[in-house]
BALOKE-466828 format. One record per atom (N, C-alpha, C): x, y, z. Coordinates in steps of 0.001 Angstrom, whole numbers, plus 524288, in hexadecimal, padded with zeros to 5 digits. Example, Ala and Ser with C-alpha at 12.3 -4.5 7.8 and 13.67 -1.06 7.14 Angstrom:
833867E9C681E78/8300C7EE6C81E78/833907F31C81E78/832327F73681BA8/835667FBDC81BE4/832648001E81EBE/
//
This chain:
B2CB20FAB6EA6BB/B30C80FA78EA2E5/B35860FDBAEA493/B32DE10369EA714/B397D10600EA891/B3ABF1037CEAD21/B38B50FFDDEAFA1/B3B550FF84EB405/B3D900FAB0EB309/B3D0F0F74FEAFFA/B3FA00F20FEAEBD/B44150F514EAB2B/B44410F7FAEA7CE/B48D00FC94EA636/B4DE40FDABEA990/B4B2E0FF77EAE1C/B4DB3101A9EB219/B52080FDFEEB58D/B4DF20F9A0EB705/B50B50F4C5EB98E/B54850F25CEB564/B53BF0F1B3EB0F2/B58070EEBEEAE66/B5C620F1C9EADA0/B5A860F74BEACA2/B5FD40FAD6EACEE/B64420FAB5EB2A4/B600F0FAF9EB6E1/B63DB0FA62EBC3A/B65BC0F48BEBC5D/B636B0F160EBA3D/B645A0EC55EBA7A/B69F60EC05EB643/B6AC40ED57EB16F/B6FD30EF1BEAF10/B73AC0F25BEB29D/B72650F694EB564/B76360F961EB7B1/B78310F820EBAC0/B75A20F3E4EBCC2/B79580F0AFEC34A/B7BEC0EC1EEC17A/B79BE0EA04EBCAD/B7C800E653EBA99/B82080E819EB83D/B835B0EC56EB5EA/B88170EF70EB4BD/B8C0E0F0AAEB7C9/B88790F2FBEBCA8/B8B090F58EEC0BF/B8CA50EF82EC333/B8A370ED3BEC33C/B8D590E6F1EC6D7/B91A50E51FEC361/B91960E47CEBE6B/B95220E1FAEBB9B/B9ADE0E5CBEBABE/B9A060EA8EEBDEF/B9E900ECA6EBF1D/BA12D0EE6FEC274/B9D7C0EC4AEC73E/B9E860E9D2ECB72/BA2410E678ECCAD/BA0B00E311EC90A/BA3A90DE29EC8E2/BA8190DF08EC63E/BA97F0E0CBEC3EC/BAC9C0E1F0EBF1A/BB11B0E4CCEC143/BB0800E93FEC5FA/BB5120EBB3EC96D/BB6450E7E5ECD75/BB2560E50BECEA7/BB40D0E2A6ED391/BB6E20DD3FED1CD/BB59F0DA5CECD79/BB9FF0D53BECC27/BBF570D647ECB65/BC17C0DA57ECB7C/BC8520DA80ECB65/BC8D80DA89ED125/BC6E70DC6EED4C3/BC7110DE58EDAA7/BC8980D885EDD74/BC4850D497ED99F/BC4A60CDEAEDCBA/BC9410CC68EDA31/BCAFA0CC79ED70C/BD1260C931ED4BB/BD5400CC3BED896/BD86F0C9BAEDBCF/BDC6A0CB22EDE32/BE1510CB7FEDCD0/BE1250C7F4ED915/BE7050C5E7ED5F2/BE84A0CAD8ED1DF/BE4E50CA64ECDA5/BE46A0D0E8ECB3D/BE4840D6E7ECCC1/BE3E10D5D1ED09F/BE5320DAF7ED465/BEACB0DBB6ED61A/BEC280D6ECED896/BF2A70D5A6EDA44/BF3C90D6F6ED5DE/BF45E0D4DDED1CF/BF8BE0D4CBECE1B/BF8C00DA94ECB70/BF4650DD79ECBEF/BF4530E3D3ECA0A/BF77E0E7D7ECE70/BF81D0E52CED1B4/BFAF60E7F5ED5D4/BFEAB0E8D8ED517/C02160E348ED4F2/C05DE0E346ED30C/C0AD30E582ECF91/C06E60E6BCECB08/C0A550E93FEC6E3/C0A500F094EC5B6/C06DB0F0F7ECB1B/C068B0F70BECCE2/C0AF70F756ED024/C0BBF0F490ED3AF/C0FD10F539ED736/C161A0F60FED320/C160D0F244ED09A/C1B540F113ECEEB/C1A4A0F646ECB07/C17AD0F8ECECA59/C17B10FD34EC61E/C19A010338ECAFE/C18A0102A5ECDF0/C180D10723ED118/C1E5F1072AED2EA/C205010162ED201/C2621101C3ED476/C29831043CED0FE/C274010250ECB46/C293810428EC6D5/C2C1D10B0DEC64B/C273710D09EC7CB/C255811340EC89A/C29FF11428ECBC1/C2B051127EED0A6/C2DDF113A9ED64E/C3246113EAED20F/C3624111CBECEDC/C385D110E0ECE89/C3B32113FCEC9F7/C3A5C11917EC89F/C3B5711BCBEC5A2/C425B11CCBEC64C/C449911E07EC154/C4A0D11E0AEC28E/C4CAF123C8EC3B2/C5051122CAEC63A/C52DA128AEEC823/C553612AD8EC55B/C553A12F1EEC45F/C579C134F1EC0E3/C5B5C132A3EC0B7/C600B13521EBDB6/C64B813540EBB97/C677713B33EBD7D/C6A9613A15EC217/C6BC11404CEC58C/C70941418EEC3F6/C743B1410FEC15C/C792A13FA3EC006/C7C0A145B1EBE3B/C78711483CEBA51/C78DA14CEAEBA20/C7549151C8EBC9D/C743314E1EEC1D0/C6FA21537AEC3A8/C72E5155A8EC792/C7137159D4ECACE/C732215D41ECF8B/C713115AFCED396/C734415A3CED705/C718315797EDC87/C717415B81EE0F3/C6E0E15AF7EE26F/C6EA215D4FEE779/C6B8C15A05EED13/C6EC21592FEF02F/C6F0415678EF513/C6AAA158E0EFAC2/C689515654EFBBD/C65821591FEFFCC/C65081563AF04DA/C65591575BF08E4/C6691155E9F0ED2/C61A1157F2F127F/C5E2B15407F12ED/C58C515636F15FF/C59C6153C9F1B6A/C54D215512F1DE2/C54A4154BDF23A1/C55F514E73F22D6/C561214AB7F2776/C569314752F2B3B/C5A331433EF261D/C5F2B14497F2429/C626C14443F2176/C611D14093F1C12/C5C0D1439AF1AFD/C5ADC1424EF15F9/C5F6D1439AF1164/C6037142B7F0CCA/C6251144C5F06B3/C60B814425F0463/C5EA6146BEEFF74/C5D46146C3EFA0E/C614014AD3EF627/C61A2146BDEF1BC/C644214AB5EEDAB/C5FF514C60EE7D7/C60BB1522AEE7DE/C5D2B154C4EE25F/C612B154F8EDEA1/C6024151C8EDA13/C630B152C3ED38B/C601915598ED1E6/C61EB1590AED038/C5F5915BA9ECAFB/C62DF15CB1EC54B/C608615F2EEC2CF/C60B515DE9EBC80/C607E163E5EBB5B/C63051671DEB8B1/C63CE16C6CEB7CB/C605816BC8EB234/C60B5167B0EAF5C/C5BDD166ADEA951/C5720166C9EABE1/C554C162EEEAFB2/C50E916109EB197/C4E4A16378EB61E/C4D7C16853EB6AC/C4B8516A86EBB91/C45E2167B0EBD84/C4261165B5EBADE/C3EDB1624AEBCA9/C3E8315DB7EBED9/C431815ADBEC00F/C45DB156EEEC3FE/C4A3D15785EC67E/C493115423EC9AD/C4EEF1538FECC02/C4D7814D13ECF26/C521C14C6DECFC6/C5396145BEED41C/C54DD1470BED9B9/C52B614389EDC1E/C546D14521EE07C/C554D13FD3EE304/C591813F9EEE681/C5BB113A71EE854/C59A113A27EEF9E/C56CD13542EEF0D/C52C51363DEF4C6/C53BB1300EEF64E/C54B612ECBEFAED/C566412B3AEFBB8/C58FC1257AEF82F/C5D57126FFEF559/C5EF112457EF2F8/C5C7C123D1EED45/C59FD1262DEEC20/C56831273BEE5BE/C55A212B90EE414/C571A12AD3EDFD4/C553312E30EDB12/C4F78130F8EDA41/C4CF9133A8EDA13/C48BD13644ED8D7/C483113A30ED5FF/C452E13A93ED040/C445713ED0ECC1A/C3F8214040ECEC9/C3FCB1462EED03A/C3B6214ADDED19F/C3A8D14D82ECEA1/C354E15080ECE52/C33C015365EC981/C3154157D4ECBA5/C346C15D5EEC99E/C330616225ECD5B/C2C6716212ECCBC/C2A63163F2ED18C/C236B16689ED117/C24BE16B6FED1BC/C226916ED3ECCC9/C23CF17413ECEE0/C2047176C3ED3EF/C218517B13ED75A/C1F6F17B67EDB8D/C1C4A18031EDC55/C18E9183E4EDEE7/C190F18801EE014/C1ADB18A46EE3D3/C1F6E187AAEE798/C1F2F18ADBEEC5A/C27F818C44EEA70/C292118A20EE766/C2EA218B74EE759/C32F6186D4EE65F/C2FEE18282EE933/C34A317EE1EEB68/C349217B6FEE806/C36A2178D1EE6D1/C378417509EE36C/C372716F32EE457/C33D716C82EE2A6/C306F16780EE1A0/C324B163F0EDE66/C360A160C4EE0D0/C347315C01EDB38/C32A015657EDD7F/C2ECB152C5EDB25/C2C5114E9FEDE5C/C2D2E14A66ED8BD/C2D4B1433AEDC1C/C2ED613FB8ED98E/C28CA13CA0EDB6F/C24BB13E47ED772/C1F7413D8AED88B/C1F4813574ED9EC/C2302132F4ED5FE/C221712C66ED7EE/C238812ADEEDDCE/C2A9012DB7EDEDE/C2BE612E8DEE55E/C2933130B1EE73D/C251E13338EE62A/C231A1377EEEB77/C25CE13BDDEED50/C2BDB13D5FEEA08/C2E0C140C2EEE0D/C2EA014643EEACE/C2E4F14A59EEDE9/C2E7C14F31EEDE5/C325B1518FEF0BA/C354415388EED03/C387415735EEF27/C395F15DF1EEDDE/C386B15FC4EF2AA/C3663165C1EF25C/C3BDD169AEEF57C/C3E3D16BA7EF29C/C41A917047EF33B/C405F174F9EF4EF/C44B81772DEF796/C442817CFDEF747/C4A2917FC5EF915/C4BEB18285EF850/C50A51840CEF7E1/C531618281EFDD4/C4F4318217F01B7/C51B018249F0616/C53B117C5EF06D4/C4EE81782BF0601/C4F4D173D5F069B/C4BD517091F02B6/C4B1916C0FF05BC/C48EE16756EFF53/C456A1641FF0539/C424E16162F00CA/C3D7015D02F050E/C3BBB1595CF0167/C3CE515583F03C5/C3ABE15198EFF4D/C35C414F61F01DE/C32BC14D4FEFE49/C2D6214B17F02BF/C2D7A14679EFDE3/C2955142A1EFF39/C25A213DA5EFE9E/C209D1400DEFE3E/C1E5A13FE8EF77E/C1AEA1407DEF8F4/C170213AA7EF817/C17C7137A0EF8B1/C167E1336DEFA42/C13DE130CDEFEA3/C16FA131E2F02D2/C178F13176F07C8/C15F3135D5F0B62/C151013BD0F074A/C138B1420CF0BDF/C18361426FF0EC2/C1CFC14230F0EE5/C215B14174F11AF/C2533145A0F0FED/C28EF147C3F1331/C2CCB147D4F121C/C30A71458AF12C6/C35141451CF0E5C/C394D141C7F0E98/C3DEF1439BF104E/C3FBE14A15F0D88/C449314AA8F10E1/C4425150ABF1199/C43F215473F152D/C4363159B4F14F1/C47B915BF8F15E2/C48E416217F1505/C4BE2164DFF17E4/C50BE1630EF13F6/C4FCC16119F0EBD/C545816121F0C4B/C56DF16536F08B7/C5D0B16653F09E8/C5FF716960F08E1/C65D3167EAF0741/C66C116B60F0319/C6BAA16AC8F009D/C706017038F02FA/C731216E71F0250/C773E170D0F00DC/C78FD17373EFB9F/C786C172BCEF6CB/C777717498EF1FB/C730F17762EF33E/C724E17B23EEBFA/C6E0917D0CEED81/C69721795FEEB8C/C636217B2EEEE42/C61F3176CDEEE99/C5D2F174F2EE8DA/C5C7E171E1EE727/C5841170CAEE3C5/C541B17443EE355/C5293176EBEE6AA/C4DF217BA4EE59B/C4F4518136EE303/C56C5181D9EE53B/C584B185F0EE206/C59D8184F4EDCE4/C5C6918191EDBA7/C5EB917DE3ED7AF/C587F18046ED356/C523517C78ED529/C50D317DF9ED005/C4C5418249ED0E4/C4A4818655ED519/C4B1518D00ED680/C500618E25ED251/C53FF18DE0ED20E/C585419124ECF87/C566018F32EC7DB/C571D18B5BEC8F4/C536A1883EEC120/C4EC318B11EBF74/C4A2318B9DEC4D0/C45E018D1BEC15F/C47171940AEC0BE/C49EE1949CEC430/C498F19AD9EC54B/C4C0519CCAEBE9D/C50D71996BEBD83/C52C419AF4EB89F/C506319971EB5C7/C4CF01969FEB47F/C49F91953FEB052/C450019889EAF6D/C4320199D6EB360/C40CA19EA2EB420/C42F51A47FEB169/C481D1A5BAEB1BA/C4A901AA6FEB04D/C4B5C1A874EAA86/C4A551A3A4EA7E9/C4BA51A42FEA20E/C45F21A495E9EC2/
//
Protein backbone atom coordinates (compact mmCIF):
# COMPACT_ATOMS: atom_id res chain seq x y z
CA UNK A 1 0.00 0.00 0.00
CA UNK A 2 2.89 2.59 0.83
CA UNK A 3 4.56 1.81 -2.03
CA UNK A 4 1.68 2.11 -4.58
CA UNK A 5 1.35 5.62 -2.33
CA UNK A 6 4.69 6.42 -3.18
CA UNK A 7 4.64 5.67 -6.99
CA UNK A 8 1.51 7.62 -7.63
CA UNK A 9 2.91 10.49 -5.75
CA UNK A 10 6.25 10.45 -8.05
CA UNK A 11 4.00 9.59 -10.77
CA UNK A 12 2.04 13.22 -9.98
CA UNK A 13 5.38 14.98 -9.53
CA UNK A 14 6.80 14.32 -12.99
CA UNK A 15 3.57 14.80 -14.39
CA UNK A 16 3.67 18.61 -12.98
CA UNK A 17 7.15 19.03 -13.44
CA UNK A 18 6.57 18.06 -17.38
CA UNK A 19 3.56 20.21 -17.83
CA UNK A 20 5.88 23.04 -17.00
CA UNK A 21 8.20 22.04 -19.03
CA UNK A 22 6.16 22.51 -21.62
CA UNK A 23 4.66 25.53 -20.57
CA UNK A 24 8.33 27.63 -20.63
CA UNK A 25 9.32 26.05 -23.58
CA UNK A 26 6.01 26.88 -26.03
CA UNK A 27 6.74 30.71 -26.28
CA UNK A 28 10.57 29.76 -27.17
CA UNK A 29 8.80 27.78 -30.54
CA UNK A 30 6.61 30.87 -31.80
CA UNK A 31 9.09 33.08 -33.63
CA UNK A 32 6.75 35.69 -34.77
CA UNK A 33 5.83 36.60 -31.00
CA UNK A 34 9.18 36.99 -30.10
CA UNK A 35 9.95 39.39 -33.21
CA UNK A 36 7.27 41.52 -32.55
CA UNK A 37 8.31 41.90 -28.56
CA UNK A 38 11.53 43.04 -29.76
CA UNK A 39 10.46 45.43 -31.47
CA UNK A 40 8.66 47.70 -29.25
CA UNK A 41 11.75 47.51 -26.76
CA UNK A 42 13.89 48.90 -29.27
CA UNK A 43 11.69 51.82 -30.27
CA UNK A 44 11.33 52.45 -26.39
CA UNK A 45 15.05 52.62 -25.69
CA UNK A 46 15.27 55.31 -28.58
CA UNK A 47 12.66 57.08 -26.79
CA UNK A 48 15.00 57.23 -23.52
CA UNK A 49 18.17 58.41 -25.90
CA UNK A 50 16.25 61.15 -26.59
CA UNK A 51 15.80 63.26 -23.60
CA UNK A 52 15.63 67.10 -24.23
CA UNK A 53 18.39 69.65 -23.58
CA UNK A 54 18.50 72.18 -20.68
CA UNK A 55 17.58 75.62 -21.29
CA UNK A 56 21.32 77.52 -20.90
CA UNK A 57 20.21 80.97 -21.71
CA UNK A 58 20.69 82.30 -18.26
CA UNK A 59 23.51 80.04 -17.14
CA UNK A 60 27.45 80.88 -16.89
CA UNK A 61 29.51 79.24 -19.42
CA UNK A 62 32.62 78.32 -19.26
CA UNK A 63 34.69 77.03 -22.30
CA UNK A 64 37.25 74.32 -22.08
CA UNK A 65 40.11 73.38 -24.62
CA UNK A 66 41.53 69.71 -24.04
CA UNK A 67 44.25 67.76 -25.55
CA UNK A 68 44.15 66.70 -29.38
CA UNK A 69 41.78 69.87 -30.02
CA UNK A 70 38.90 68.65 -28.32
CA UNK A 71 36.00 71.56 -26.75
CA UNK A 72 33.43 71.32 -24.35
CA UNK A 73 31.35 74.05 -22.77
CA UNK A 74 30.12 73.86 -18.68
CA UNK A 75 26.70 76.02 -17.92
CA UNK A 76 25.96 76.38 -14.72
CA UNK A 77 23.12 77.78 -12.68
CA UNK A 78 24.07 79.93 -9.46
CA UNK A 79 20.03 78.52 -8.15
CA UNK A 80 20.93 74.98 -9.20
CA UNK A 81 24.29 73.82 -7.90
CA UNK A 82 23.26 70.13 -8.46
CA UNK A 83 23.45 70.43 -12.35
CA UNK A 84 24.88 71.81 -14.88
CA UNK A 85 24.88 71.33 -19.12
CA UNK A 86 27.51 70.70 -20.79
CA UNK A 87 27.90 71.10 -24.62
CA UNK A 88 29.94 67.89 -26.07
CA UNK A 89 30.04 67.45 -29.50
CA UNK A 90 27.34 69.48 -30.72
CA UNK A 91 24.71 68.55 -27.73
CA UNK A 92 23.29 69.44 -24.92
CA UNK A 93 23.70 67.27 -21.77
CA UNK A 94 21.99 67.70 -18.09
CA UNK A 95 24.67 66.18 -15.39
CA UNK A 96 23.92 65.55 -11.93
CA UNK A 97 26.72 66.28 -9.30
CA UNK A 98 27.89 62.71 -7.30
CA UNK A 99 29.21 63.99 -4.31
CA UNK A 100 32.89 62.73 -3.87
CA UNK A 101 35.47 61.92 -1.20
CA UNK A 102 38.61 62.82 -2.67
CA UNK A 103 37.82 66.82 -3.48
CA UNK A 104 37.12 67.01 -7.13
CA UNK A 105 34.11 67.42 -8.48
CA UNK A 106 31.82 64.82 -10.34
CA UNK A 107 28.95 65.27 -12.33
CA UNK A 108 27.74 62.12 -14.64
CA UNK A 109 24.74 61.86 -17.37
CA UNK A 110 24.01 58.12 -16.18
CA UNK A 111 21.64 57.45 -19.87
CA UNK A 112 25.00 59.09 -21.98
CA UNK A 113 27.39 57.33 -20.01
CA UNK A 114 29.35 60.47 -19.50
CA UNK A 115 31.24 61.70 -16.57
CA UNK A 116 32.72 64.59 -16.06
CA UNK A 117 35.32 65.04 -13.26
CA UNK A 118 37.07 68.46 -12.33
CA UNK A 119 39.68 69.78 -10.45
CA UNK A 120 40.93 73.23 -10.31
CA UNK A 121 43.81 72.45 -12.45
CA UNK A 122 41.97 70.74 -15.23
CA UNK A 123 38.63 68.72 -16.30
CA UNK A 124 38.34 64.85 -17.96
CA UNK A 125 35.53 63.69 -19.34
CA UNK A 126 35.23 59.82 -19.76
CA UNK A 127 32.43 57.21 -21.26
CA UNK A 128 31.42 55.25 -18.95
CA UNK A 129 29.91 53.11 -21.34
CA UNK A 130 32.61 52.37 -23.45
CA UNK A 131 35.65 52.45 -20.14
CA UNK A 132 37.04 55.30 -22.31
CA UNK A 133 38.14 58.46 -22.19
CA UNK A 134 36.75 61.16 -24.24
CA UNK A 135 38.59 64.37 -23.81
CA UNK A 136 41.46 65.00 -21.09
CA UNK A 137 43.70 67.69 -20.00
CA UNK A 138 40.79 70.12 -20.23
CA UNK A 139 41.31 73.71 -19.29
CA UNK A 140 39.86 77.10 -19.18
CA UNK A 141 40.88 80.28 -19.12
CA UNK A 142 38.14 81.56 -16.61
CA UNK A 143 38.15 80.27 -13.42
CA UNK A 144 37.38 76.87 -13.63
CA UNK A 145 34.08 74.79 -12.62
CA UNK A 146 35.78 73.09 -9.60
CA UNK A 147 36.51 76.55 -8.10
CA UNK A 148 33.28 78.09 -9.16
CA UNK A 149 31.42 75.30 -6.86
CA UNK A 150 34.75 74.71 -3.99
CA UNK A 151 33.97 78.59 -3.62
CA UNK A 152 29.57 77.64 -3.26
CA UNK A 153 30.08 74.81 -0.96
CA UNK A 154 32.81 76.50 1.03
CA UNK A 155 30.19 79.47 1.64
CA UNK A 156 27.49 77.48 2.32
CA UNK A 157 29.44 75.80 4.70
CA UNK A 158 30.31 79.26 6.60
CA UNK A 159 26.39 79.92 6.89
Amino acid sequence: MKLLSFISLAFAACTILASNANAVEAPRSKTKSTAKAVKPAAAHVAKEDDEPEPDVALHNNFEYKCELGNALTMYTNAEDADHVAMRWKKRLYRLTKVDTTTGAVRFENRKAGLIWIGIPAKGLLLDSHKGQQLANECKTEAASLAEVNSKDSSAAQAK
